[in-house]
C-alpha positions in Angstrom: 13.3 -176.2 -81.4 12.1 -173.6 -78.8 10.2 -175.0 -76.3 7.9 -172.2 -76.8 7.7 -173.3 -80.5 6.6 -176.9 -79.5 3.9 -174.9 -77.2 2.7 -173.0 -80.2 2.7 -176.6 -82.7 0.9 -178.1 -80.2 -2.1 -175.6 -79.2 -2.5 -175.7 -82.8 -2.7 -179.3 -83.3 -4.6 -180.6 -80.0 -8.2 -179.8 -78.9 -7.9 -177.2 -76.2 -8.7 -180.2 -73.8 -5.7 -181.9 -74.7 -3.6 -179.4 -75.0 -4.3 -178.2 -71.6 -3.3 -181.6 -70.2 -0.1 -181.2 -72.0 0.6 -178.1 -70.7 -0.3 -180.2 -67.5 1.9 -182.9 -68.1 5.0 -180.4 -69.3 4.7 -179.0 -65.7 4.7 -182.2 -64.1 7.2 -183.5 -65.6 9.2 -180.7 -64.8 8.5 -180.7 -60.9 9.6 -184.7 -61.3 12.6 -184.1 -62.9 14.1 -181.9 -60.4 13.1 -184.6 -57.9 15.3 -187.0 -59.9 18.2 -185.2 -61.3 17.3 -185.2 -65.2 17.3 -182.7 -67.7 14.2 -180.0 -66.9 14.3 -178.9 -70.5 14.1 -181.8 -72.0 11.1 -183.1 -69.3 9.1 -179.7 -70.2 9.7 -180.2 -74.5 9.1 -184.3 -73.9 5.8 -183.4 -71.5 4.1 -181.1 -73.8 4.7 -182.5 -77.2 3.8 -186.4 -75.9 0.1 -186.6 -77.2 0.7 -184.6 -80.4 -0.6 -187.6 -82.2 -3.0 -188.6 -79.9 -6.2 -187.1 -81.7 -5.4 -188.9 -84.9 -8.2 -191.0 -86.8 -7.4 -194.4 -87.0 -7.4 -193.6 -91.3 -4.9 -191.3 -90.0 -2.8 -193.2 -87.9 -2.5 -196.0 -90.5 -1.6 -193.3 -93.2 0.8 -191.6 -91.1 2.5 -195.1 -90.3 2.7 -196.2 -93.7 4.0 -193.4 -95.2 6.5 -193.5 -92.6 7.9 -196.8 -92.1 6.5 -197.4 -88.6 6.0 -200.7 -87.5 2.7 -201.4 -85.4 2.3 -204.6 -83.9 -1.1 -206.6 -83.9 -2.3 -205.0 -80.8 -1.5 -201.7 -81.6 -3.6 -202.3 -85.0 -6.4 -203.4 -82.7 -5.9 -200.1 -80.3 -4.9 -197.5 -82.3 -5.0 -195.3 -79.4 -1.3 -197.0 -78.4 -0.3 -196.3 -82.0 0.1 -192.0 -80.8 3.4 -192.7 -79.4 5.6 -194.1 -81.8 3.8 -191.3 -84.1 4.2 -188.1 -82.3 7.7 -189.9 -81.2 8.2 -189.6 -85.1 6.9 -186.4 -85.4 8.5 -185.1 -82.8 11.8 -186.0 -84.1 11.0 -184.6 -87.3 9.6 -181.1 -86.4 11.3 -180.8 -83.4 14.4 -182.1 -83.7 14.2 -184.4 -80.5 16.9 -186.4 -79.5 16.4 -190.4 -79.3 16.4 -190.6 -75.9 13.3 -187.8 -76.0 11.6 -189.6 -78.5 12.1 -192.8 -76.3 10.1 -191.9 -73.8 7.6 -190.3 -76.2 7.0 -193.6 -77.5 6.8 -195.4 -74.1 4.3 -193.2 -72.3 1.6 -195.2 -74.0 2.4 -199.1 -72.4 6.2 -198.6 -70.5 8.6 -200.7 -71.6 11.4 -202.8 -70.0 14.7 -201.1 -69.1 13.1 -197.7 -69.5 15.6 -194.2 -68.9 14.7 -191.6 -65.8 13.5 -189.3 -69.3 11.0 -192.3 -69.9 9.8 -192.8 -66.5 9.4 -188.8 -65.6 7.1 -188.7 -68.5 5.3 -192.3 -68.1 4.2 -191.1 -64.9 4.0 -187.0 -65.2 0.9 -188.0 -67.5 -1.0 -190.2 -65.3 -0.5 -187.6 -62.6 -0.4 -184.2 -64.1 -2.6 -182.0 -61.6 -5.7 -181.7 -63.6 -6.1 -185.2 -64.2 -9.3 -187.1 -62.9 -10.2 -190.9 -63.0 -12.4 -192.7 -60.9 -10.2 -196.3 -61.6 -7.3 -195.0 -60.0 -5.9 -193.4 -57.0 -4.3 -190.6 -58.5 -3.6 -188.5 -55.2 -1.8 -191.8 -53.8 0.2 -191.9 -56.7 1.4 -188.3 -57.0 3.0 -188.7 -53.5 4.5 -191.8 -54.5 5.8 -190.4 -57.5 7.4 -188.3 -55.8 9.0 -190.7 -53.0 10.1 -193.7 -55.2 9.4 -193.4 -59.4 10.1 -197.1 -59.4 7.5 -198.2 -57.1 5.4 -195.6 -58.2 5.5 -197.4 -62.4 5.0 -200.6 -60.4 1.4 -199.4 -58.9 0.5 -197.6 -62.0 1.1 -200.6 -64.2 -0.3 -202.8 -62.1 -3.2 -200.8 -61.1 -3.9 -200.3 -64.9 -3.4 -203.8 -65.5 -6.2 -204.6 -63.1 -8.6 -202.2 -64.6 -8.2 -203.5 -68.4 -8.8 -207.4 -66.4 -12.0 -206.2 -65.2 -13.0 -204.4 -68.8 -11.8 -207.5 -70.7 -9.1 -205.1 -72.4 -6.2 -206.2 -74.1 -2.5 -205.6 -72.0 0.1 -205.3 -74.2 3.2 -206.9 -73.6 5.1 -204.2 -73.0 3.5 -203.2 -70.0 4.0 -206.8 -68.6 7.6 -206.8 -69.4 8.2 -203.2 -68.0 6.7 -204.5 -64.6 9.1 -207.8 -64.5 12.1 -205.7 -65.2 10.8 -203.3 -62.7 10.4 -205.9 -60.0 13.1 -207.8 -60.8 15.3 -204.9 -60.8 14.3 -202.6 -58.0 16.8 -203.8 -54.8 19.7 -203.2 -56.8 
């Protein structure tokens, strides 16, 4: 599908809020992938179609994975808001026509993962550091520039740093973010 078709879907399916930080995210995404050598068109459709699932009610999110075979583990069922990936990965594969690496890294934005691709990374951190995004927990500016300089150590701050917030909010981690920091650590001098 067009990307402009993707646009269209998903001004009509996201609060204008959301859909402006997809449009966000798309043109991060974009400006990262040139950094690292992957597929601009693919970044852009990948960016703007990630949260196409993220306004769901949790009566929809369980619908939507039931009627289509999606398996959600137990924290996933206890923060539905983790559950938007692996459905608008879905969807996007559906609608779109994504390929599974696109649809990879849709599903991965939410918590990383280990061993993720370049796709999955560009769009892990394009969303925590698309231009109009504010938070007082983390130090977005600082992690824009690293973005840029080193994606690697750049997921290793972001994960960590978000681990550290859900500590002190007595939040759930779940494992994948764990596991996507080990591999991360364990992986980045080689």
């Amino acid at each position: 599908m067009e990307e402009k078709q993707i646009i269209e879907y998903a001004k009509k399916h996201l609060s204008e809020r959301r859909f402006n930080h997809s449009i966000g995210v798309m043109e991060r995404a974009e400006v990262l992938a040139k950094i690292y050598g992957e597929d601009i068109e693919k970044a852009r459709k990948v960016g703007i179609a990630h949260d196409i699932a993220k306004e769901f009610s949790k009566e929809e999110n369980l619908k939507y994975i039931e009627e289509n075979n999606i398996k959600a583990d137990e924290i996933e069922l206890k923060n539905m808001g983790l559950l938007h990936g692996k459905i608008g990965a879905d969807i996007a594969k559906k609608a779109f026509n994504f390929s599974d690496d696109m649809c990879e890294a849709i599903k991965a934005h939410t918590t990383a993962k280990e061993n993720m691709t370049m796709l999955s990374k560009i769009l892990y951190v394009a969303d925590k550091t698309e231009l109009g995004r504010k938070h007082e927990d983390y130090d977005i500016e600082y992690e824009r520039k690293l973005s840029e300089e080193n994606i690697d150590e750049a997921l290793i701050f972001m994960i960590d740093e978000m681990i550290k917030v859900n500590i002190n909010k007595r939040k759930i981690i779940h494992p994948n973010s764990v596991l996507a920091r080990n591999f991360l650590i364990a992986n980045i001098n080689i």
